[in-house]
PASEBA-1860 file (N, C-alpha, C; in nm, 3 decimals):
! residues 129
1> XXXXXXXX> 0.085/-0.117/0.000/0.000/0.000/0.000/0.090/0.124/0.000 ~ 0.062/0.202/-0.094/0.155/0.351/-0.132/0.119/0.389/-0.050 ~ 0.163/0.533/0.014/0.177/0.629/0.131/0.069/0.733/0.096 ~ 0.002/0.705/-0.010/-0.111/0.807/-0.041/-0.214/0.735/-0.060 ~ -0.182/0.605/-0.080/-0.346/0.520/-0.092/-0.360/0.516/0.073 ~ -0.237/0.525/0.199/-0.321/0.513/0.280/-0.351/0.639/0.354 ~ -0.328/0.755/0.322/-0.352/0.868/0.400/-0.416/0.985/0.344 ~ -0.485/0.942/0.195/-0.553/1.024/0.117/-0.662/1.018/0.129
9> XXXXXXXX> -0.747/0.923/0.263/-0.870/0.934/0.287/-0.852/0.992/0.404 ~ -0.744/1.011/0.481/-0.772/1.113/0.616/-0.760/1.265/0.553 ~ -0.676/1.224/0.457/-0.666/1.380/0.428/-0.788/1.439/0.335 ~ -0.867/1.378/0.316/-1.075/1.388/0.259/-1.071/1.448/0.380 ~ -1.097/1.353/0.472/-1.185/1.384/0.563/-1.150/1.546/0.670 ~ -0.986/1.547/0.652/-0.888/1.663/0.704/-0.970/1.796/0.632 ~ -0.997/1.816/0.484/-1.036/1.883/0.406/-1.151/1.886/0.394 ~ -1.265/1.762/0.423/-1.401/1.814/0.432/-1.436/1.903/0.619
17> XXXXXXXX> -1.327/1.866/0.674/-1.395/1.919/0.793/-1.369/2.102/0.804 ~ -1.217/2.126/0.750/-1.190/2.214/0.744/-1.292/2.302/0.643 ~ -1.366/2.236/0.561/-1.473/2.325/0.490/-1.559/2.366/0.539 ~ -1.645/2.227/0.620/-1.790/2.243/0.738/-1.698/2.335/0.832 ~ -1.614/2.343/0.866/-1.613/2.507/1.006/-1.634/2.604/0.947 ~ -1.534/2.643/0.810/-1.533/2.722/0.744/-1.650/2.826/0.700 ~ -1.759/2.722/0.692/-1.888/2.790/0.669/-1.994/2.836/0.771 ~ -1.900/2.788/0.911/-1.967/2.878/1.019/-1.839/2.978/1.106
25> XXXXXXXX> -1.743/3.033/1.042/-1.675/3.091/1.075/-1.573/3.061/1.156 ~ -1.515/2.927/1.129/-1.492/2.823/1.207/-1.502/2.808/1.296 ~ -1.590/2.871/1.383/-1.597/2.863/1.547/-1.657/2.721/1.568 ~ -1.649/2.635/1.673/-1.700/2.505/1.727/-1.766/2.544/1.857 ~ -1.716/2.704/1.888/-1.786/2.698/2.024/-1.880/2.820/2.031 ~ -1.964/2.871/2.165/-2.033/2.943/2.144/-2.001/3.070/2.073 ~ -2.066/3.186/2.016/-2.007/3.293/1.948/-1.976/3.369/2.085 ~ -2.033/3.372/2.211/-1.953/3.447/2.332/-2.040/3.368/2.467
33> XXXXXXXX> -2.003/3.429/2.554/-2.097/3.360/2.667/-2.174/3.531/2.687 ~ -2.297/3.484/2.752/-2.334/3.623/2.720/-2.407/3.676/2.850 ~ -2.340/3.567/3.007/-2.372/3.611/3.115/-2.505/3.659/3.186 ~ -2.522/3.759/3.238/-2.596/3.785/3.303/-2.659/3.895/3.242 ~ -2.639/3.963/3.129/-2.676/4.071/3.075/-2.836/4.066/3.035 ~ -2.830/3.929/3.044/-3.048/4.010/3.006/-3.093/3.795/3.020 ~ -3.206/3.754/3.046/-3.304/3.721/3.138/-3.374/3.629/2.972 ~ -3.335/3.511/2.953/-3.372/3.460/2.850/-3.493/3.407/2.874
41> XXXXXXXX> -3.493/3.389/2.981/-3.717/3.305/3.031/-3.780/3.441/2.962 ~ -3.737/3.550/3.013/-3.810/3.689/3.008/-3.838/3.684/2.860 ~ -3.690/3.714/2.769/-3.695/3.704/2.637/-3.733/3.555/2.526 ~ -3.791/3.492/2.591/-3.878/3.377/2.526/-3.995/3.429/2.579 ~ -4.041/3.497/2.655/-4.177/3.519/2.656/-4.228/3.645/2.606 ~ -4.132/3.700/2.569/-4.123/3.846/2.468/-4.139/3.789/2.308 ~ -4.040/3.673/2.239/-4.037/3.625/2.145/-4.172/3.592/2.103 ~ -4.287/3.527/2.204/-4.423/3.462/2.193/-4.490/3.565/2.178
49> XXXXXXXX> -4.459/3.695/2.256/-4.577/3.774/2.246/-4.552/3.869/2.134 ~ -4.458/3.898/2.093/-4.469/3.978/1.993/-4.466/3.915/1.853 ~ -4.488/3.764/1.878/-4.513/3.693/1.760/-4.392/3.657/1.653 ~ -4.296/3.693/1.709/-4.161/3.609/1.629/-4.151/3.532/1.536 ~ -4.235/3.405/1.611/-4.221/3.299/1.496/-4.298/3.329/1.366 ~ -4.342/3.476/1.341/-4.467/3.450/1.241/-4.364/3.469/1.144 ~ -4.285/3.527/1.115/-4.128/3.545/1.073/-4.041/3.465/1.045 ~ -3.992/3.400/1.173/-3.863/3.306/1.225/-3.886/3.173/1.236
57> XXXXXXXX> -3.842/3.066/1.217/-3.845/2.936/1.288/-3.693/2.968/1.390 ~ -3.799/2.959/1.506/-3.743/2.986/1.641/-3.730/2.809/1.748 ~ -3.606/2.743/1.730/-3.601/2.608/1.837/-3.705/2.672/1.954 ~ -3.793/2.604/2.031/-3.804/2.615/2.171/-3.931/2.716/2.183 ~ -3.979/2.769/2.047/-4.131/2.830/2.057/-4.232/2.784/1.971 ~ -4.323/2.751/2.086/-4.432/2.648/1.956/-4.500/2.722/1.912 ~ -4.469/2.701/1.747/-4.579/2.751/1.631/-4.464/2.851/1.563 ~ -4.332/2.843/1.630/-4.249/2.932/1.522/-4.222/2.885/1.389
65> XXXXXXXX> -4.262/2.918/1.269/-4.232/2.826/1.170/-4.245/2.898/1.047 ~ -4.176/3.057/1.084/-4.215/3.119/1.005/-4.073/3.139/0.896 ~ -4.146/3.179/0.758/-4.051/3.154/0.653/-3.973/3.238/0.606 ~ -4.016/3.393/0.661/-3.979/3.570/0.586/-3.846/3.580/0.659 ~ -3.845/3.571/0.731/-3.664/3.569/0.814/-3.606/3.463/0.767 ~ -3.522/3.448/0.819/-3.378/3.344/0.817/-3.446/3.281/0.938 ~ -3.423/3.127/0.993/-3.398/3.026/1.099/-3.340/3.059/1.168 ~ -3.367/3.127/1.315/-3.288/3.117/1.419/-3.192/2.988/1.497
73> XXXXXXXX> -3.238/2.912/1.417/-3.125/2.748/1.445/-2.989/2.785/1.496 ~ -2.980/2.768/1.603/-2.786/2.762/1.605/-2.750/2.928/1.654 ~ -2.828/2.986/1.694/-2.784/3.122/1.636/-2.698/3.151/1.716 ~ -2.668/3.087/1.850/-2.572/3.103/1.960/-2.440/3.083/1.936 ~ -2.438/3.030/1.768/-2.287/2.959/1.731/-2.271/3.100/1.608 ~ -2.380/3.156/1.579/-2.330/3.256/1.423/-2.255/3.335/1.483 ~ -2.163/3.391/1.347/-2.032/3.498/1.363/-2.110/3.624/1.325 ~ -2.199/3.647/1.278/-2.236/3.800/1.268/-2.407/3.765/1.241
81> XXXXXXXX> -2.483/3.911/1.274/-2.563/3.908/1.324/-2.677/4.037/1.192 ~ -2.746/3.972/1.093/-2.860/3.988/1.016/-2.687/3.995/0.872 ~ -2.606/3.979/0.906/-2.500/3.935/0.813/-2.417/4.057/0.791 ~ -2.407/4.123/0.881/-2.375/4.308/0.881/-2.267/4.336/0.991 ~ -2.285/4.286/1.118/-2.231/4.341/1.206/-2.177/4.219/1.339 ~ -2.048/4.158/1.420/-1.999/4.092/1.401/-2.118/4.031/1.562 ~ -2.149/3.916/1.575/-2.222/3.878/1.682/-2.174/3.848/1.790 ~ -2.210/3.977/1.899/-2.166/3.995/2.025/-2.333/4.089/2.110
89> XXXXXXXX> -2.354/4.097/2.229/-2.419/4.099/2.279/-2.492/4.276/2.261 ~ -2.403/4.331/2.229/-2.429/4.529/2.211/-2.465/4.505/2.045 ~ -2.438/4.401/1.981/-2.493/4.452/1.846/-2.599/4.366/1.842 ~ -2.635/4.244/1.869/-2.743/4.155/1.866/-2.872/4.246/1.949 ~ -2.856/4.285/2.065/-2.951/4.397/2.112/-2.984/4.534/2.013 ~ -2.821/4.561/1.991/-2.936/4.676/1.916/-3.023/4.648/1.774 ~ -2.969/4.545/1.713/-3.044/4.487/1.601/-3.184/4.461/1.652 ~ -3.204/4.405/1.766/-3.353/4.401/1.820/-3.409/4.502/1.800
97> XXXXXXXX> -3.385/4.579/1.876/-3.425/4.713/1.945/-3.443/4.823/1.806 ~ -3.340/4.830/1.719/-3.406/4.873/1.627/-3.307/4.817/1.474 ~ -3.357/4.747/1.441/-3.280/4.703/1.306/-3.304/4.782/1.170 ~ -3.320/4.845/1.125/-3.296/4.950/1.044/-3.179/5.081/1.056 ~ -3.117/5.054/1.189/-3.038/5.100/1.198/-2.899/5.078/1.198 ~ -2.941/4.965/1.143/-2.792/4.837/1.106/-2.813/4.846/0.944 ~ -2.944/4.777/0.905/-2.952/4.741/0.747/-3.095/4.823/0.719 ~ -3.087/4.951/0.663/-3.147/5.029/0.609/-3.279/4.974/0.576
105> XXXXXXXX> -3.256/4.832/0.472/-3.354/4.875/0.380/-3.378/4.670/0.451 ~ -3.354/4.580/0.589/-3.447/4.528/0.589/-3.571/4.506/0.637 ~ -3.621/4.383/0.601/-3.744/4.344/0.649/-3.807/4.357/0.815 ~ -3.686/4.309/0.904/-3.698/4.296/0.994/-3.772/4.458/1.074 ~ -3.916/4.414/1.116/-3.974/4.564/1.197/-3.943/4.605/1.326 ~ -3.917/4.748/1.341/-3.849/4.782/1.489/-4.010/4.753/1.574 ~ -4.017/4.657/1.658/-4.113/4.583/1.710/-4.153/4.672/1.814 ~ -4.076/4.782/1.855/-4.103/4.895/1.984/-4.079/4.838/2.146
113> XXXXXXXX> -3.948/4.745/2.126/-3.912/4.676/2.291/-3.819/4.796/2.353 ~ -3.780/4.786/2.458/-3.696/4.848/2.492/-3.597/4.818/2.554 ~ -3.501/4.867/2.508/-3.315/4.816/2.557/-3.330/4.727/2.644 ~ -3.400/4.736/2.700/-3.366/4.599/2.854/-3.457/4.440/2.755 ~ -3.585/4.501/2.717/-3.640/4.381/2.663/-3.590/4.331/2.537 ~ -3.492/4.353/2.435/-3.406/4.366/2.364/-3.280/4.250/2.400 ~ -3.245/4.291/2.510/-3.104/4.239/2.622/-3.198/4.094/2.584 ~ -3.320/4.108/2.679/-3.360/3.951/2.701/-3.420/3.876/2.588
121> XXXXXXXX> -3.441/3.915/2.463/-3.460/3.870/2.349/-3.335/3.815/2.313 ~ -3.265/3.885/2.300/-3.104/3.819/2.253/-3.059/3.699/2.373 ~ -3.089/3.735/2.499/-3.016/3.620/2.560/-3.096/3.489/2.567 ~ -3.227/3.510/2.489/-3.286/3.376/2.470/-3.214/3.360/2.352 ~ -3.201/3.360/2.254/-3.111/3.322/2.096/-2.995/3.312/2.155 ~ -2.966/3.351/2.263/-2.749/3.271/2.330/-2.804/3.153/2.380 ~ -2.907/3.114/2.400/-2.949/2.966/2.427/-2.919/2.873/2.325 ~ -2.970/2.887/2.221/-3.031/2.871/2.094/-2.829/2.807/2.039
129> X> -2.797/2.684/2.113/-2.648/2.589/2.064/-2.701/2.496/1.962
END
């Protein structure tokens, strides 16, 4: 057995993995820990009432299954946040709180929460591994 018939399938597998990180910014671990800064029970019950999922497919709220957003799946692992600004806890809030002030022209509506209920919207999506 040549030295490449036997190590040219680790090196597949060396090269497919290095692709799958690649496409989540290679991080494997959370995008931050995001502490004590805001009250994720709070902000799952903010997500329900202001109707989120009619939008989002949101893990962990029943009836989220909505198609006009992007999938909140995973979102505790993404590197940036509506694809603009890099995902950390001061930009994921203010994207809540008012997202048109990140990306002009999207979809997403400033829902009228306020900075604190914002905090706890985002720290339910730092759940969201």
């Amino acid at each position: 057995m040549t030295r490449t018939q036997r190590f040219g399938p680790l090196l597949l597998l060396a090269l497919f993995g290095a692709s799958t990180f690649g496409c989540i910014g290679g991080k494997t671990e959370p995008a931050y820990a995001f502490g004590n800064a805001g009250n994720a029970n709070h902000g799952k019950e903010l997500i329900v009432h202001y109707d989120c999922g009619s939008c989002h497919m949101i893990p962990g709220i029943h009836g989220a299954r909505g198609l006009v957003g992007p999938p909140l799946t995973l979102f505790g692992r993404r590197t940036f946040v509506a694809g603009e600004v890099p995902n950390t806890p001061e930009n994921l809030a203010h994207w809540i709180h008012d997202p048109q002030s990140i990306e002009p022209n999207t979809a997403m509506p400033k829902l009228g929460l306020t900075t604190d209920e914002a905090r706890d919207v985002a720290a339910y999506l730092y759940t969201l591994q």
